[in-house]
Each structure stands twice: as C-alpha cells, then as structure tokens.
N, C-alpha and C positions, 0 to 999 in steps of 0.2 A: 822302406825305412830311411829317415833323414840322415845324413851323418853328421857330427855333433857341429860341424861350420855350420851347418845349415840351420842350426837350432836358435828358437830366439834365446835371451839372455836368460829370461827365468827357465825356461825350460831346460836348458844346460846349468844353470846357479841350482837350481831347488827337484829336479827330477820332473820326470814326463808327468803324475798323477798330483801336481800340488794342485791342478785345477777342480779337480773333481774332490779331492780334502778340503777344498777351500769353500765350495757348494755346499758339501756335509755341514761344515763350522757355522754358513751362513748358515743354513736352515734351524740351528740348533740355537743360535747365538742375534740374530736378524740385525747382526751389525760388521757392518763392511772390514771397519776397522780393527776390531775383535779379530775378526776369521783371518785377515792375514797378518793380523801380532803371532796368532798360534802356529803359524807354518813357518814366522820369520821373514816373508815376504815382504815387500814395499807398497806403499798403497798408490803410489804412482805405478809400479809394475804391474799390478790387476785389474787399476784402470784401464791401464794401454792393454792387457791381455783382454779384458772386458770390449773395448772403441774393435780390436782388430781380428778378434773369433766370437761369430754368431752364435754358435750353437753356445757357446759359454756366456756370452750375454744370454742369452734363454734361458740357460741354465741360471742364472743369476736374478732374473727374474721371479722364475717358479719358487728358488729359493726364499727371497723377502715374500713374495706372495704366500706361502707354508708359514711365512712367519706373523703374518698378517692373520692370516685362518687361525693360529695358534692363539694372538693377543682374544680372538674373539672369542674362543673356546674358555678362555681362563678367566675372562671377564661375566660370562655365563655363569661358570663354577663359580664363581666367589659370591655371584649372586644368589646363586641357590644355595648354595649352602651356609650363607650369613656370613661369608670369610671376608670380613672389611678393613683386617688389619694387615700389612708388610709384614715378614719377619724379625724387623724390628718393631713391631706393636705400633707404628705409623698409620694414619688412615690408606686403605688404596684408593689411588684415587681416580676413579670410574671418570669421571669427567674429562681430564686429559686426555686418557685411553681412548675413551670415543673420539673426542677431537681427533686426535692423532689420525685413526683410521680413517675421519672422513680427508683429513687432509693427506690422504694417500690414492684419494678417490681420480680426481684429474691424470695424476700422471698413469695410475693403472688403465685409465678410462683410454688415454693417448699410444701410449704402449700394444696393448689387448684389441685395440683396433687395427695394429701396424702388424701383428703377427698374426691374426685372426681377418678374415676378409668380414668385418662388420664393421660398421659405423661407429665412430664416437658417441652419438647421441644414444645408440643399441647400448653398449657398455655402461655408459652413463645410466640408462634408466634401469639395468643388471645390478652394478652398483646402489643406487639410491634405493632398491626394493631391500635390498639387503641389508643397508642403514636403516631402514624404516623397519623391517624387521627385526634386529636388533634392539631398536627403541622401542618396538611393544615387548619384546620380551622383559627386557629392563623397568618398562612400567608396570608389567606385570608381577615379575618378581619384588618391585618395591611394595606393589599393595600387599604382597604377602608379608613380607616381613618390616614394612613402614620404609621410610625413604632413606636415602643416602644422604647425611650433611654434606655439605661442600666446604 
C-alpha cells in the first residue's frame, strides 16, 4: 500500500478508482472530455494519467474502440430499421458516421500493432475488411429500403 506522499495528485485529489469510472464514462460516452467533466477531473490530469500508466492507456483504448463497435452497431440499426431521423426529427447522418470511423482506421491500425505483435499492414487489411463490410451492408440495406439523401 502507497502512503498518501507517495500518491500522484489525482489519486490523492479524486480517490484510487476515478480511473476505472473514468473507462466506464468513456465506454458509454466515447468522449475523453465528457468522462472526466463527470468525475470533475482535469483533462490535462488523464492525459498525464493516460502518457504515465499502461495498463490505463489500454484501458482507454479498449474503451473508444467499445465505442467505435458501438457507432457501428447503431448505424446498422437505423438502417434496418428505417430510423433516419435524430431525436430532433433531423436527418442522421450516415455519411459523417462512416467517415468518422474510417478516419479512426490509421491510428487503430498504429496502436493495435504496438500492443499486438502484428504488423500495421495485418491491422490495416482487419480494418478495411471491416469497412468494406460495413459498406455492403449499408448498400444492401439501402436497396431494401431506397437510398439515404445526403
């Protein structure tokens, strides 16, 4: 057991377990800034928590990537089930959404090879199978129900 000199600042400021609440927030919330507004945390403090414990960088990864699997799961739903409007009766808009994920492709692709003893270009063509599976699905489901405007 540390004693509290020996504790870093958030750990002594906000209790031993904000990091593991702060994973949960991210997995739920897949935004950095969100998950430590909710604990009152600094976002300079779970950077430098993130830069100086591994396992909580891991942790922080698994997280956004749950949150990644999630966009893709909801982007599926909405397509099967004709749901093409926001809760404000706004179009959703599928096109960013996929954007978004492919532009999350490299750094997963960099990361996933750095924890994982496989190659970037392995990751890389994990990734792209998976975009490209998502886009037949997505053209599939549009012939069913006619295309998405933009």
């Amino acid at each position: 057991m540390t004693a509290p000199g020996d504790q870093d600042a958030s750990e002594f400021n906000h209790g031993n377990d904000w990091k593991s609440k702060f994973i949960r927030n991210l997995v739920e919330t897949s935004s950095v800034t969100k998950s430590a507004a909710l604990l009152k945390v600094s976002l300079q403090e779970v950077v430098d928590a993130r830069r100086n414990d591994t396992e909580f960088e891991r942790e922080w990864e698994y997280a956004l990537d749950e949150g990644y699997a999630e966009l893709e799961w909801e982007i599926l739903r909405r397509l099967k089930e004709g749901d093409f409007a926001t809760a404000t009766e706004a179009k959703y808009d599928f096109t960013n959404a996929i954007r978004f994920l492919i532009s999350r492709r490299e750094f997963s692709a960099k990361h996933q090879s750095e924890r994982r003893i496989v190659s970037a270009a392995e990751v890389r063509a994990a990734i792209d199978t998976k975009i490209e599976d998502l886009r037949l699905r997505v053209a599939r489901e549009n012939a069913k129900v006619g295309p998405v405007e933009e």
